[in-house]
N, C-alpha and C positions, 0 to 999 in steps of 0.2 A: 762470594758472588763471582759469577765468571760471565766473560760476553765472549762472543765469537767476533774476531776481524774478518769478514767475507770477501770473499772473491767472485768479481763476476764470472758467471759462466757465460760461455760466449758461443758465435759457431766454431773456432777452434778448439776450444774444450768440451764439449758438449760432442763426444763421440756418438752416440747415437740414442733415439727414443721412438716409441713405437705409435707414440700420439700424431697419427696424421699430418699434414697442413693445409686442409682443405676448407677452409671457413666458408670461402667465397672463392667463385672466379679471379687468376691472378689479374693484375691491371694491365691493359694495352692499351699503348700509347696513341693506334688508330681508330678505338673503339669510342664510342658516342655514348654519354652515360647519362640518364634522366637524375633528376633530384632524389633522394634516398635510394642510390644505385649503392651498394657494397663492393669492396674488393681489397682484395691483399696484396703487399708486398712482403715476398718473403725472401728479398735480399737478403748477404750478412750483415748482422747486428741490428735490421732492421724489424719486419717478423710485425707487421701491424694493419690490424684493419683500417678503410678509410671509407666513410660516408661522402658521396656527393651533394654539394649544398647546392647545387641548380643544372637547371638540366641545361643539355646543350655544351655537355661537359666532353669536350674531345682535346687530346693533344695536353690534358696540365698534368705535369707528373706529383701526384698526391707527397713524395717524400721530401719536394720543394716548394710547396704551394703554401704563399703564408694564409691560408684560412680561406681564400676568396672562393676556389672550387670546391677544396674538400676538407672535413672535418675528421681529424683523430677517433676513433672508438677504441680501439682496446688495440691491445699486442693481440697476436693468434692465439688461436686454444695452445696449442705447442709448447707457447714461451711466456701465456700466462706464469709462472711459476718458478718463471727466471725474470720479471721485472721487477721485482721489489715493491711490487700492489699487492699488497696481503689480499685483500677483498678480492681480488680478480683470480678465479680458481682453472686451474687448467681441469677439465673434464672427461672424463670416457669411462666405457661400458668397461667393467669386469677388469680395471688392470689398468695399471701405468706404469712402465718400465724404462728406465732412463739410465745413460752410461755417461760420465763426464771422467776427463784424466785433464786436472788442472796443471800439470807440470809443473808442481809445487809441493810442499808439504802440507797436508788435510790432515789436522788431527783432531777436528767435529763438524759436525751437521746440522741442519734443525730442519724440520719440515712443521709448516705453519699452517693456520687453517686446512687442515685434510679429513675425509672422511673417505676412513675405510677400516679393512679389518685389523690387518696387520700390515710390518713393514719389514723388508727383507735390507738391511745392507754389508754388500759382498764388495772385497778389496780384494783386486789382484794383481802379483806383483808383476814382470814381464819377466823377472830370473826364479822367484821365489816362489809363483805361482801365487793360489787363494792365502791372504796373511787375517784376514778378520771376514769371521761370518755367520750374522746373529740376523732373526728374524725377532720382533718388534711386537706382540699383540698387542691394539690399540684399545681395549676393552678397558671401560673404566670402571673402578670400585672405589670410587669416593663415596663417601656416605655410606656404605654397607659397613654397618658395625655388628649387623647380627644374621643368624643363619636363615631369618626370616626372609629380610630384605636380598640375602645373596640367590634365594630360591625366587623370590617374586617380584623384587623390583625393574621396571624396566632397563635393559640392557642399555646401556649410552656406552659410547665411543670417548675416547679421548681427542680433541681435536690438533694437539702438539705435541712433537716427539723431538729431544735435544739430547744427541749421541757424541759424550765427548770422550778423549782419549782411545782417539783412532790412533793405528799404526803411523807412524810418521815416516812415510815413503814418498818420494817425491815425485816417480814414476807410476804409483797406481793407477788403475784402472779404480772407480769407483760406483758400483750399480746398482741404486735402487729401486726396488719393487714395492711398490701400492699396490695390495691382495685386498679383493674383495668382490660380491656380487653388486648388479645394479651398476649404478655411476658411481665410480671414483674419483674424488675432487683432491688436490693439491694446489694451496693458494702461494707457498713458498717453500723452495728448496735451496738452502743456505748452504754452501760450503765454505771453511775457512779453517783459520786457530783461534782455540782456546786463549781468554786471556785472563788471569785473576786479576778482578776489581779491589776486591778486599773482603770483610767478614761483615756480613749482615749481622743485623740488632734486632731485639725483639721490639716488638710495635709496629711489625710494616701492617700496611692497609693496602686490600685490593680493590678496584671495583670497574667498569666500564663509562668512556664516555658516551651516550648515546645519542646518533643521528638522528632520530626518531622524530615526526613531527606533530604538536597537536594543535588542530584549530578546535572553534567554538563557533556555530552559529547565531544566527539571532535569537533564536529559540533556549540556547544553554546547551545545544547538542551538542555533543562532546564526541572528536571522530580524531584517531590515530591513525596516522600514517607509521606502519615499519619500517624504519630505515638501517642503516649499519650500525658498526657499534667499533672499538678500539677498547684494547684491555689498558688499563692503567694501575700501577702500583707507585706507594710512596715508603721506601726505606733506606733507613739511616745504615749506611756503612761506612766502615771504618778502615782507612787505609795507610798503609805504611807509608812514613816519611819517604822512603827512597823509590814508589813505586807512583809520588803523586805527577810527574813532569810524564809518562808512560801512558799514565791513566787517561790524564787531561789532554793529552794529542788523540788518545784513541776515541774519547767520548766526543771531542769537538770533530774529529772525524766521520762519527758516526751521526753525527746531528746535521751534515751536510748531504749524507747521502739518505 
């Protein structure tokens, strides 16, 4: 079993992407905003919409207001996919193309929640030029066990791709391509290293927790609301004496962020 230690991608790394930042009007500071007024700030490391909770809203600057004018909604479409909310999908037509150079060493990736066709990722070096460059088909063949099902059964997607044993360069350029027609979603694009946890066992169990909700009326009607969902797995692994003080900073790490 391996995890990835992630590195944020910031506006310093994050050399460039082709996703817009136009959600909303940015915010000014003279402008007079009614109650469910929108707007953005797309400071550095900022990158977030902000709802007006009343009108009559002039002069409060949404990135220091504790709650009284305005309310959080989301990061921008842009950086959906750099805030660590799986659920929150950065979106657009036909293509997402994004360049980061951590100034570090990347030797994996993950991209979480996406829908698309394939996925392009090209490393390049500044002395060495292109050092890694594999394109991804997201097309999934789970359950096709027979020539029936590979002819007839609906086409589905893979929703996760985890690309480890990148080049270890610490100058790369690194750019991934989300190919596909229609909207193409990315809910997270992870960079970082590879770390060995230890050796999985047999007996793991998967399944999801679901945010789903159901009432009942007076009557017995029975009415579902769809909500989200989180994947969860429970497996027993087994780690080396001298890798467990390694482990246990990285996992208490990861349960912070």
């Amino acid at each position: 079993m391996k995890v990835i230690k992630s590195q944020a991608v910031t506006d310093s790394t994050l050399t460039s992407t082709d996703v817009p930042e136009n959600d909303y009007a940015a915010w000014l500071i003279g402008t007079t905003y009614a109650s469910g007024d929108r707007v953005i700030v797309t400071t550095p490391n900022i990158h977030t919409i902000y709802q007006s909770a009343q009108s009559g809203n002039v002069g409060n600057d949404p990135t220091t207001d504790d709650g009284t004018w305005w309310t959080v909604v989301s990061s921008t479409n842009a950086w959906k996919m750099f805030n660590n909310v799986i659920q929150e999908q950065t979106v657009q037509a036909n293509g997402i193309d994004v360049t980061v150079n951590q100034g570090q060493v990347v030797t994996a990736l993950a991209a979480v929640n996406v829908d698309c066709e394939s996925i392009d990722v090209i490393m390049t070096d500044p002395i060495e030029g292109i050092i890694y460059n594999t394109n991804f088909p997201m097309i999934s063949y789970s359950g096709i066990t027979n020539w029936y099902d590979y002819f007839f059964t609906a086409i589905e997607r893979k929703t996760d791709l985890s690309v480890i044993g990148l080049p270890p360069y610490a100058n790369a350029e690194i750019n991934v391509v989300f190919n596909g027609s229609g909207d193409v979603k990315c809910g997270a694009l992870v960079f970082g290293t590879a770390l060995t946890i230890g050796d999985s066992q047999y007996g793991a169990s998967f399944g999801i927790i679901d945010y789903s909700t159901k009432t009942v009326d007076s009557q017995g009607r029975t009415t579902i609301t769809e909500g989200a969902y989180s994947d969860e797995a429970e497996i027993d692994v087994v780690i080396e004496t001298a890798r467990f003080a390694q482990v246990k900073k990285t996992c208490k790490r990861r349960t912070k962020t």
